[in-house]
C-alpha positions as CSV (number, residue, x, y, z in Angstrom):
1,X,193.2,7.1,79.5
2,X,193.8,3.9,77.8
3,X,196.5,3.2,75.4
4,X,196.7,2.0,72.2
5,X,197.9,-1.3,73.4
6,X,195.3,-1.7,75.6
7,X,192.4,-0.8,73.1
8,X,193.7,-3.6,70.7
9,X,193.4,-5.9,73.7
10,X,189.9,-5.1,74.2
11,X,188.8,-5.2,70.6
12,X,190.2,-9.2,70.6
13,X,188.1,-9.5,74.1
14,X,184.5,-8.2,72.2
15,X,185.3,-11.1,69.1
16,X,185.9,-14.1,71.3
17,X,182.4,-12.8,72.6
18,X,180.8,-12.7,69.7
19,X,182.4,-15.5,68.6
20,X,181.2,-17.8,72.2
21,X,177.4,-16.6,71.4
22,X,177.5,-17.9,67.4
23,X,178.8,-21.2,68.9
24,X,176.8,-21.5,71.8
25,X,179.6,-20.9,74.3
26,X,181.8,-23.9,72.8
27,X,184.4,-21.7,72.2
28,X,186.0,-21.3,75.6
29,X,186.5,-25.1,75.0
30,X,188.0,-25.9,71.7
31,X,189.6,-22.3,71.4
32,X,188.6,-19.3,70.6
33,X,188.9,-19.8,66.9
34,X,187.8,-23.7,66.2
35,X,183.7,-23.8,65.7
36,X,181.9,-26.8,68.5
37,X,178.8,-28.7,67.8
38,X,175.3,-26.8,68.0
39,X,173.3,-27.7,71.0
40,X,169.6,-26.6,72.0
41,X,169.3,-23.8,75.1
42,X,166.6,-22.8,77.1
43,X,166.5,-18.7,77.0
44,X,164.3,-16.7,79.8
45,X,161.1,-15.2,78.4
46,X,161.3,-12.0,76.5
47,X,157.9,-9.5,77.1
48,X,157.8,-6.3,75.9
49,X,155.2,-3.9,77.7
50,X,152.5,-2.2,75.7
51,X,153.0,1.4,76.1
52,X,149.6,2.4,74.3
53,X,147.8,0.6,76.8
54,X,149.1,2.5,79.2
55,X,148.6,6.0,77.4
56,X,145.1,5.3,76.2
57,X,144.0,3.7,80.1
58,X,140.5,2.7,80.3
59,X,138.0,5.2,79.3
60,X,134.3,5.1,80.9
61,X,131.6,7.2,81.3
62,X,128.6,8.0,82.8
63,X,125.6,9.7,81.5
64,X,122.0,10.1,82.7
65,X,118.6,12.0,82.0
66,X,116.0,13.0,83.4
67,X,112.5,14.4,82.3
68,X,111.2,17.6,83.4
69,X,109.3,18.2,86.8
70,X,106.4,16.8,87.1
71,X,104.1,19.7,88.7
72,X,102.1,18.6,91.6
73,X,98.9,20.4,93.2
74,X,96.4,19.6,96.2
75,X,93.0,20.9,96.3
76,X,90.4,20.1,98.6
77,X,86.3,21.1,98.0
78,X,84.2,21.7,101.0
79,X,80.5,22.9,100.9
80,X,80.1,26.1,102.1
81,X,77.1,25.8,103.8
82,X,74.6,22.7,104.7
83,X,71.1,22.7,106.4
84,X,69.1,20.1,107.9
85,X,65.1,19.9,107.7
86,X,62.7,17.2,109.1
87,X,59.4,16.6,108.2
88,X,56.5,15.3,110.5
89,X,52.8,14.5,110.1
90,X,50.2,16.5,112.2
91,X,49.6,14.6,114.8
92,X,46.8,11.9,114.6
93,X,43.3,12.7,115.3
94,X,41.3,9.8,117.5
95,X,38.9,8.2,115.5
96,X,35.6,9.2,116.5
97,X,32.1,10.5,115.8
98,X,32.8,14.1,114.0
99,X,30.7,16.5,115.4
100,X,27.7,17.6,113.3
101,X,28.1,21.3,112.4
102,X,25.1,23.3,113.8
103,X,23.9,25.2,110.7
104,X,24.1,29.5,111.0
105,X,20.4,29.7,110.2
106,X,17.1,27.9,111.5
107,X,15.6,28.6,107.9
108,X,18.7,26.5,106.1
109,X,18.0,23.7,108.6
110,X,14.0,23.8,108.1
111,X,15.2,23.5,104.0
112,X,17.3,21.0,104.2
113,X,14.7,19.0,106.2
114,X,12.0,19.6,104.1
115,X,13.7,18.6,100.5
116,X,16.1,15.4,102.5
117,X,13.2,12.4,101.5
118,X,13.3,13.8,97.9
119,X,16.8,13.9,97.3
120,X,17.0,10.6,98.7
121,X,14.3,9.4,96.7
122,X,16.1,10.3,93.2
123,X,19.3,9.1,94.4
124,X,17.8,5.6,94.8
125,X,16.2,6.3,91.4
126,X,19.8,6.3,89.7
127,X,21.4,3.8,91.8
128,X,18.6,1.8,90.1
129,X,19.2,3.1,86.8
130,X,20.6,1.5,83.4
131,X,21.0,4.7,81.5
132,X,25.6,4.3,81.7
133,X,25.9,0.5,81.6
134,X,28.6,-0.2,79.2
135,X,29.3,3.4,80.0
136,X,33.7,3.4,80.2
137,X,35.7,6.5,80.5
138,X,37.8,7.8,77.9
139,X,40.6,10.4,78.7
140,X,41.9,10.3,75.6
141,X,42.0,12.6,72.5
142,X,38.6,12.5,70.6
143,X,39.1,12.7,66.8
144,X,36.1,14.0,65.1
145,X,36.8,12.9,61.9
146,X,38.3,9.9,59.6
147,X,41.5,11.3,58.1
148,X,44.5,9.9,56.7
149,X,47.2,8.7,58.1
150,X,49.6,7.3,55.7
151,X,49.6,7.0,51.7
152,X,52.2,4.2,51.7
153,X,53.2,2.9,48.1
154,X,56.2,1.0,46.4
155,X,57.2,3.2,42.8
156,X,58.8,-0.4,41.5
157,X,55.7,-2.4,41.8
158,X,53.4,0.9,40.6
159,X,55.5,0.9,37.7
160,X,54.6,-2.7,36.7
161,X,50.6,-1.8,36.9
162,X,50.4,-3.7,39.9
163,X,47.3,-3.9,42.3
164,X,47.6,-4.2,46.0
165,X,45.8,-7.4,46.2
166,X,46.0,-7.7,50.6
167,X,46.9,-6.3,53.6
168,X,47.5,-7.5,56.9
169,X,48.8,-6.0,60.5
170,X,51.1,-8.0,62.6
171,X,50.9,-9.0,66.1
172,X,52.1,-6.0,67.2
173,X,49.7,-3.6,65.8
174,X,53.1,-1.7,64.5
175,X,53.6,-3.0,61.2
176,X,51.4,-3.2,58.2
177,X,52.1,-5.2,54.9
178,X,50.7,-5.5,51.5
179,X,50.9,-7.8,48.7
180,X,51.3,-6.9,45.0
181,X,49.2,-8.8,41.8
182,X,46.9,-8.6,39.9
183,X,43.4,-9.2,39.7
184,X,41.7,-8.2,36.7
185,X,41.9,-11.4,34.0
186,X,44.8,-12.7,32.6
187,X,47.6,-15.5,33.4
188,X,49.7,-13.9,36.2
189,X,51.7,-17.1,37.4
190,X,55.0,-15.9,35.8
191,X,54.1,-12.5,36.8
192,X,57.1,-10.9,39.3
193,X,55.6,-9.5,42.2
194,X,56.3,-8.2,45.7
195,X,55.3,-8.0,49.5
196,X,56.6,-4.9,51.2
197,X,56.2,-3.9,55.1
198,X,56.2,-0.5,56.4
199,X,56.9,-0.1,60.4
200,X,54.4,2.8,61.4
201,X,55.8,3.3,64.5
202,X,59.3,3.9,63.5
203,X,60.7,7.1,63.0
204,X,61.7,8.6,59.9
205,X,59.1,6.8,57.7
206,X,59.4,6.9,54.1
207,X,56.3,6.3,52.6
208,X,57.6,5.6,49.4
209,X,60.5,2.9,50.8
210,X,59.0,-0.2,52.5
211,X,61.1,-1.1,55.6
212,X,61.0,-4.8,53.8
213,X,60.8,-5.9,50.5
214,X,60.3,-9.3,49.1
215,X,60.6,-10.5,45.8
216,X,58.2,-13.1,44.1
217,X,58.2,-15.1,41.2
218,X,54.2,-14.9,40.7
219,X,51.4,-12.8,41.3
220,X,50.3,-12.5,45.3
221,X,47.0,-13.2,46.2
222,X,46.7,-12.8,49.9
223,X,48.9,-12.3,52.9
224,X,48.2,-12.8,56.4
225,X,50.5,-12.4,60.0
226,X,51.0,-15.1,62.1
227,X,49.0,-14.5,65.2
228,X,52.3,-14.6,67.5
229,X,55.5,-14.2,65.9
230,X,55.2,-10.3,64.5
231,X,58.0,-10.8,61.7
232,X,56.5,-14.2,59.9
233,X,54.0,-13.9,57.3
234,X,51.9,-16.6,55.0
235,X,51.2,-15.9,51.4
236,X,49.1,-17.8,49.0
237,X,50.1,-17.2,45.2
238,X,48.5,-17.1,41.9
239,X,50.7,-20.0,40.7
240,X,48.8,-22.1,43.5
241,X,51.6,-22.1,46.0
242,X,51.7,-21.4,49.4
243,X,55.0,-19.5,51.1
244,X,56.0,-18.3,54.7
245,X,58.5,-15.5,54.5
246,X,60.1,-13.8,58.0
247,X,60.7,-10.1,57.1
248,X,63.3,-10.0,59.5
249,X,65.6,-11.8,57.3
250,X,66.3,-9.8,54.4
251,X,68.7,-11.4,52.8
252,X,67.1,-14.7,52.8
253,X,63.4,-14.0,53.8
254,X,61.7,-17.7,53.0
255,X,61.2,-19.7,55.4
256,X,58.6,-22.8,54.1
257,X,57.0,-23.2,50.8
258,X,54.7,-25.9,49.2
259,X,56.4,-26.3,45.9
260,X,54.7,-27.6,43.0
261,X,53.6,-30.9,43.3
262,X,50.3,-33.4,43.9
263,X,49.0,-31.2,46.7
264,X,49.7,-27.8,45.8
265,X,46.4,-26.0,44.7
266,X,45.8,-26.1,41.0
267,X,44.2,-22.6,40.9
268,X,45.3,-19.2,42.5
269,X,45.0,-19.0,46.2
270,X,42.6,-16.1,47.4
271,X,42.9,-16.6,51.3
272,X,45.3,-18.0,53.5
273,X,44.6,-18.0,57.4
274,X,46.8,-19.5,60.8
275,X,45.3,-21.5,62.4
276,X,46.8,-23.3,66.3
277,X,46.8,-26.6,66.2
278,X,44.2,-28.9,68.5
279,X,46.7,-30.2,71.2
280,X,49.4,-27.5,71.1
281,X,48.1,-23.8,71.0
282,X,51.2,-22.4,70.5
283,X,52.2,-24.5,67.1
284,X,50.3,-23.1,63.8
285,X,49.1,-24.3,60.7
286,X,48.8,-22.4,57.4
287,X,45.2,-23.2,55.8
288,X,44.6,-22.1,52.4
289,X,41.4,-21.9,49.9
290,X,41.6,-21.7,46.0
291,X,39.4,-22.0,43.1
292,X,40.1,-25.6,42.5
293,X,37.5,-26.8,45.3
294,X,40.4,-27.6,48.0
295,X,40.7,-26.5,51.4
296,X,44.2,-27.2,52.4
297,X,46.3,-27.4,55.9
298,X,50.0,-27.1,55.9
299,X,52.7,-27.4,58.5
300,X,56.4,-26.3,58.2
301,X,58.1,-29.7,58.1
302,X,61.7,-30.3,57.4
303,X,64.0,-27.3,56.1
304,X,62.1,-24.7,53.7
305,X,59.4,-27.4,53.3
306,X,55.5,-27.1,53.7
307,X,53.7,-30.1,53.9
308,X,50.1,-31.1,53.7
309,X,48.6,-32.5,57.1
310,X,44.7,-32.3,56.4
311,X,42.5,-31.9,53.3
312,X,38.8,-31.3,52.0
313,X,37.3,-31.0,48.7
314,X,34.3,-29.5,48.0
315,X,31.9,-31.1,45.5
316,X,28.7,-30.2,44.1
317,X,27.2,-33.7,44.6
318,X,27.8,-33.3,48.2
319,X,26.9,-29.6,49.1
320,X,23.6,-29.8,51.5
321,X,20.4,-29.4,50.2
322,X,18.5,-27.3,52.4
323,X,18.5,-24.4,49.6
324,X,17.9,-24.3,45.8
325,X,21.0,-23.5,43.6
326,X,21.2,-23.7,39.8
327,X,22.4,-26.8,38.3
328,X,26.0,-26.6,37.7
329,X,27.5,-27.0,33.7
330,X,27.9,-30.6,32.2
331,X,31.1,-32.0,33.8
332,X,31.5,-29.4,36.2
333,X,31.9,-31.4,39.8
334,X,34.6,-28.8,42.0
335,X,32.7,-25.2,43.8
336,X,35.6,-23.0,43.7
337,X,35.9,-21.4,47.0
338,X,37.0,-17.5,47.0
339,X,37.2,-16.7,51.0
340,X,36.9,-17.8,54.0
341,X,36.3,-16.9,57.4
342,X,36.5,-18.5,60.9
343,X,34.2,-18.7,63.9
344,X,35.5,-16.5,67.0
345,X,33.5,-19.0,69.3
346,X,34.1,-22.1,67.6
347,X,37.8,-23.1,66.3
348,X,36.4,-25.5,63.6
349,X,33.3,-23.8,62.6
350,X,34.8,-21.8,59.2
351,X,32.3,-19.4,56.7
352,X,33.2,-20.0,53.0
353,X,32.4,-17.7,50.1
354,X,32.5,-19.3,46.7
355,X,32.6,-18.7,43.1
356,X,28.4,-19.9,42.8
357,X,27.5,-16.7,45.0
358,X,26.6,-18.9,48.0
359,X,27.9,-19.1,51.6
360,X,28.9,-22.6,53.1
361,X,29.0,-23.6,56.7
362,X,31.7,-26.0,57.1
363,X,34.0,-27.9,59.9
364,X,37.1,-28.5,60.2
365,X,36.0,-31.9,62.1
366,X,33.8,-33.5,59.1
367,X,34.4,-37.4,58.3
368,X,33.0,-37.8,55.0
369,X,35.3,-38.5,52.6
370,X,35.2,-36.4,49.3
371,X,33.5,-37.9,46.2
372,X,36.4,-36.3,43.9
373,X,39.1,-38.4,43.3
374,X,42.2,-35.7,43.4
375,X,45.8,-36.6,43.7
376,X,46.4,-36.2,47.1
377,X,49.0,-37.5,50.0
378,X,46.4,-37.8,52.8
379,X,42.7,-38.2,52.5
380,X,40.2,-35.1,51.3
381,X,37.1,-34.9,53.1
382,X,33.7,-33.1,52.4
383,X,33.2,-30.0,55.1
384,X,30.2,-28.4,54.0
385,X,27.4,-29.0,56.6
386,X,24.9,-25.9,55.5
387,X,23.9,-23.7,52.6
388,X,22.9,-20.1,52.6
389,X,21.3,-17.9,49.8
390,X,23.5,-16.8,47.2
391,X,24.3,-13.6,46.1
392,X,23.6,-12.1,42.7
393,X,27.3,-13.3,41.8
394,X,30.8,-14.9,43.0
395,X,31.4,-13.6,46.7
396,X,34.9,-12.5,47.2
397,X,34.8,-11.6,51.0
398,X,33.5,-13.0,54.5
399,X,33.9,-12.1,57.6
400,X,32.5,-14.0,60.9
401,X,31.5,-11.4,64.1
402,X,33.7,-11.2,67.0
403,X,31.1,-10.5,69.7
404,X,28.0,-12.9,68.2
405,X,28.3,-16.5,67.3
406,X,25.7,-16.8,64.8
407,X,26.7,-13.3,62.6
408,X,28.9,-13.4,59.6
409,X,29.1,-11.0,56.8
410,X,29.6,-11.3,53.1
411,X,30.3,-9.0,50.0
412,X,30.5,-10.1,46.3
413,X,30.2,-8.6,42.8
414,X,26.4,-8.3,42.9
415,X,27.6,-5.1,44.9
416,X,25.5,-6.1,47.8
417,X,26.4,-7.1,51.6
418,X,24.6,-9.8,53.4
419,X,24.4,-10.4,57.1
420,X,23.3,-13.7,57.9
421,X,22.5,-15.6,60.7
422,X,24.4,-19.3,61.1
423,X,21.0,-20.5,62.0
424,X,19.1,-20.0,58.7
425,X,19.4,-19.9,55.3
426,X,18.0,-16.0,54.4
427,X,20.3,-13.3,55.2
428,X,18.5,-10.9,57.9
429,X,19.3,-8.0,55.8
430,X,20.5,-7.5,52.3
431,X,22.5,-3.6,51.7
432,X,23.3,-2.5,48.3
433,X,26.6,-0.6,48.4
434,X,27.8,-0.1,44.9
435,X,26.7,-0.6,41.4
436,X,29.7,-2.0,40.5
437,X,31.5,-5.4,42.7
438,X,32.2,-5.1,46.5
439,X,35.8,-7.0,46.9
440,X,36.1,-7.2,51.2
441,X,34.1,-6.6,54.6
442,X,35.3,-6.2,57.8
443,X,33.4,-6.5,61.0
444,X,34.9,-4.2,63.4
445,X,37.2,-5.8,66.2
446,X,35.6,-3.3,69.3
447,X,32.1,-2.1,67.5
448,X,29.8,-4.4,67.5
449,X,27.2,-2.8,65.1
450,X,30.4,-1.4,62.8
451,X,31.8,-2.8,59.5
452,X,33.9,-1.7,57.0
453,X,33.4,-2.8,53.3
454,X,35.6,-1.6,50.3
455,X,34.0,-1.1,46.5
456,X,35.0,-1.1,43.0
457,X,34.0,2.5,42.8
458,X,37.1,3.8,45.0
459,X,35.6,4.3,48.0
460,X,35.8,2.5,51.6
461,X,32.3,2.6,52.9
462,X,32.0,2.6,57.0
463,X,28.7,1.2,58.5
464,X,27.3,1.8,62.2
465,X,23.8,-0.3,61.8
466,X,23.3,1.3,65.9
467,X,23.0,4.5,63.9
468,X,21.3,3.5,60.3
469,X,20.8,-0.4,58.6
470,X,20.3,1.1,55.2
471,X,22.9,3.7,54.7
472,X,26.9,4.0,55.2
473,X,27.7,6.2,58.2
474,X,31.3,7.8,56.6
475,X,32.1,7.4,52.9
476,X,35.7,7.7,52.5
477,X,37.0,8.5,48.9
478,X,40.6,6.2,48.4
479,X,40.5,7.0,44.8
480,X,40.3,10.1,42.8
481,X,39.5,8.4,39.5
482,X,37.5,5.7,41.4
483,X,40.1,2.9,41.1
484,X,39.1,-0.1,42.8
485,X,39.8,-1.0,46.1
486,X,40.6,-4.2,46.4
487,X,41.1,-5.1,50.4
488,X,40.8,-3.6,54.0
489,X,41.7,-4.4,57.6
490,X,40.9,-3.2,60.9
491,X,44.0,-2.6,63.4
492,X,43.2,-5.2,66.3
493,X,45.8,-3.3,68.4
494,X,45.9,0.1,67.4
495,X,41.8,-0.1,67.2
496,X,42.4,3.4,65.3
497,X,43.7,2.5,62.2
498,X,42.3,0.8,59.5
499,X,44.6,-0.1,56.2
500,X,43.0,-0.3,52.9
501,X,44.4,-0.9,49.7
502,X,43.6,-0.2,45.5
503,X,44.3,-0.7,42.0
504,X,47.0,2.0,41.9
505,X,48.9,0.0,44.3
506,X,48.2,2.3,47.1
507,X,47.7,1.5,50.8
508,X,46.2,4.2,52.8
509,X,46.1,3.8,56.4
510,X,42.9,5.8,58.0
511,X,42.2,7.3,60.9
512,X,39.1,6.6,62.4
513,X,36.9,9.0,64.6
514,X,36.2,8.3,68.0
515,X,32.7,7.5,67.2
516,X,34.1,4.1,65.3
517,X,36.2,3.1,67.9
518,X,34.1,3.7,71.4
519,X,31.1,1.2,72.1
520,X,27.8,3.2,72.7
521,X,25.6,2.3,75.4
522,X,23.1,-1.4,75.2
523,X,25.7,-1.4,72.0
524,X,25.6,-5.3,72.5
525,X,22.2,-6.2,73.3
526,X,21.0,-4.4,70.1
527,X,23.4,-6.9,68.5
528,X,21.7,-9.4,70.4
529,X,18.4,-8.2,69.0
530,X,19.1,-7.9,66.0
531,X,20.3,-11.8,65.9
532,X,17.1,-12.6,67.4
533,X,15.0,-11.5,64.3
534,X,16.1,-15.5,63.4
535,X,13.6,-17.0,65.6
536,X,10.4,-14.7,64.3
């Protein structure tokens, strides 16, 4: 145990220590009680380890998923049973002399010897005969009787009043369109009409809902299809202009129009036809007839644009004089033409009706300038190459045959139809029809003795001259109240249907019989004959 003595000595000991580290350790050297100079020291590095880092360690861990199983199968299909077949002619039989079978009896034999030189003798007979020539079998349905199809109508354009002034099929035989106007008197130029198409073959046709519908500023005259392109049609307007529209565009359906200007027809247009041009049969040209005396030809030139490539005026002082007419009024010089038909044999041999009652021959290839001096871009030139007697009035229809050259039709408000020969002035035969004005007549596109005519008494009147020359075959009523009708058209494709149209703004589309649409036997050399009578 330490004594007291020895604790004091220990107690002095821990100050000089204390002392020594306030001074730095100078006080070993000046005494333990006198303060030395401070001077800089270099200690060792302190560090104190982290204990959290220790406690808390490093923490991971791992995780992972996984979906459920997937459930797996094999299956395998195998025919249960399986057969195999061949299949093999007879075998062939030499060619050779068959033998002749002995007949059973010896009094068959003695017949059959005894009636063999007459049998043969009528079998020449018929292979000598012409009882079936022209004779073609038909398997398919016959229809007995004319009955209609279609009553096809637009309520906007019936609303207004409006007649159905044309019709025309296109190329396809499928569609059929009509055009809207008027044609009683009045001033329809500002009148708002419309062309509407219906698509027969399509399914789920509404009559009273044209598939297309076109809008026009003026009363329509006449429409026609182009011959190739099933969509475009030309119409001719009361205004005096001409327009192409493609029903396939509804949103924008004109495609060429004349405007108004020094070429465009001063008077309504009654008939527009296409026509191929000379060097290229697959371009077409728009010609177009009107009251004003002009026969024009137009060709889509430039965009939406029409214009005039050819031009002919018709003039009394230059109409032939191989027939008699009365002398026209004081002043009056123009023969306002009405219709016009072409030549199936002759591309520039064209039928016109005119306002005077009489029918001109006239050619596209004429070189006589016209007398009248119109306003005109390219020259006029005078067509008119023959005269035939007139009817008792304006003629409003013509329609050329498609099996004879020389035939041609014509219908006008005397109510009479005229068939005339191309080779002199008197029509062969004259048919009175109606009392009151005959507005179209139609040859029949596979009939040669059939035509079609359509009367301002309602009805559509169907001749077969084979079968009578001074009576209609089938009178069809189109109007209850007997409305006029104002135009027809025979189906060339579907040779079954034929459209007609009225005042009530109607189109009808008829069925025809068999017996209008098969050709009876020496059909076409009574055609012949009856073209003949010319020469007697």
């Amino acid at each position: 145990m330490a004594t007291r003595a020895q604790r004091r000595q220990l107690g002095l000991a821990g100050s000089g220590c204390a002392v020594a580290l306030a001074t730095g350790g100078a006080a070993s050297a000046e005494g333990p009680w006198r303060p030395g100079p401070l001077q800089d020291e270099t200690l060792g590095v302190a560090s104190v380890p982290s204990q959290w880092r220790g406690v808390q360690g490093n923490r991971g861990e791992t995780k992972s998923c996984q979906t459920t199983g997937i459930a797996t199968a094999e299956a395998s299909v195998q025919t249960r049973r399986h057969a195999d077949a061949e299949v093999q002619t007879e075998a062939p039989v030499p060619v050779g002399v068959l033998p002749v079978s002995r007949p059973g009896s010896p009094r068959l034999a003695a017949f059959l010897r005894r009636v063999e030189a007459m049998v043969i003798r009528e079998l020449n007979k018929n292979w000598q005969s012409h009882a079936f020539d022209g004779f073609e079998v038909n398997w398919t349905e016959q229809q007995q009787t004319v009955a209609c199809l279609h009553t096809l109508g637009y309520p906007p354009a019936q609303g207004q009043g409006l007649h159905v002034t044309s019709v025309s099929w296109n190329s396809t035989g499928s569609v059929v369109a009509c055009a809207y106007g008027r044609l009683d008197d009045g001033d329809w130029s500002t009148l708002k009409s419309f062309v509407c198409a219906w698509n027969l073959d399509r399914r789920g046709l509404n009559p009273r809902q044209p598939a297309a519908v076109v809008e026009v500023p003026s009363a329509v005259m006449c429409l026609a299809f182009h011959p190739t392109q099933p969509s475009q049609i030309a119409g001719g307007l009361y205004s005096g202009e001409v327009l192409v529209w493609d029903m396939s565009r509804p949103e924008d359906p004109l495609l060429w129009r004349t405007g108004l200007t020094d070429d465009t027809h001063t008077d309504p247009v009654y008939q527009v036809v296409w026509l191929p041009e000379p060097r290229h049969s697959h371009h077409f040209r728009v010609l177009s007839v009107a009251t004003d005396g002009k026969v024009l030809l137009w060709q889509g030139a430039g965009p939406g644009q029409l214009q005039l490539t050819e031009g002919f005026a018709l003039v009394v002082q230059q109409l032939p004089r191989n027939t008699k007419l009365k002398k026209p009024q004081r002043g009056e010089t123009e023969v306002g033409t009405t219709a016009v038909a072409f030549s199936s044999f002759d591309p520039s041999l064209f039928i016109l009706g005119t306002e005077g009652g009489f029918p001109l021959k006239c050619s596209l290839a004429a070189e006589e300038a016209a007398l009248k001096r119109m306003p005109s871009s390219v020259p006029l030139r005078a067509p008119a190459q023959f005269i035939f007697s007139p009817h008792g009035g304006p003629i409003y229809s013509v329609s050329c045959s498609p099996f004879h050259r020389n035939l041609f039709l014509s219908a006008g408000t005397d109510g009479h139809v005229h068939l005339y020969s191309m080779l002199q002035a008197q029509p062969l035969t004259s048919l009175q029809l109606s009392h009151k004005y005959l507005f179209a007549v139609r040859w029949s596109p596979v009939r040669p003795l059939v035509f079609a005519a359509a009367s301002g008494e309602g009805e559509v009147q169907l001749f077969d001259l084979q079968k009578s020359s001074q009576k209609p075959t089938v009178s069809i009523k189109q109007t209850q109240d007997e409305s006029p009708v104002y135009c027809l058209e025979f189906n060339r494709h579907q040779t079954q249907l034929l459209a007609a149209g009225d005042a009530k703004g109607t189109v009808k589309v008829w069925l025809l019989s068999t017996e209008f649409t098969e050709q009876g036997p020496r059909e076409a050399e009574d055609l012949e004959q009856l073209a003949a009578e010319v020469a007697i």
